[in-house]
Residue, then its C-alpha position, 0 to 999 in steps of 0.5 A: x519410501x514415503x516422506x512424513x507429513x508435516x502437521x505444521x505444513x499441512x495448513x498451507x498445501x491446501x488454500x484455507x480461509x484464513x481465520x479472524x486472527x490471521x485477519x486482524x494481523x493482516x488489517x493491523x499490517x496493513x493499517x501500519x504500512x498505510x499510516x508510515x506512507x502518509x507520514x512519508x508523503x506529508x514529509x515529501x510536501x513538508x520539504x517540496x518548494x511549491x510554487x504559486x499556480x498562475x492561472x494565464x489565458x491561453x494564447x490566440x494561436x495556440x494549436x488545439 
């Protein structure tokens, strides 16, 4: 006995190019999730001790 078909499945059992609205969401997920990672990276630096760069002149005997 055969199973039915399910119409809604349909569309995922073959590969398809996705139509411009299945885009725009993905564009609109992705620029979501890429704003909230900025804004969480600016929130590491806001809170993370940055200490002074002291540019020092490489020792005589340093081994290269």
């Amino acid at each position: 006995m055969m199973t039915p078909m399910h119409t809604d499945l349909m569309k995922y059992s073959t590969p398809t190019p996705a139509t411009s609205h299945e885009r725009q969401a993905m564009r609109t997920c992705r620029k979501a999730r890429r704003a909230a990672f900025f804004i969480f990276i600016a929130e590491v630096f806001s809170h993370a001790h940055r200490s002074p760069m002291k540019s020092t002149r490489p020792r005589a005997n340093a081994v290269l």
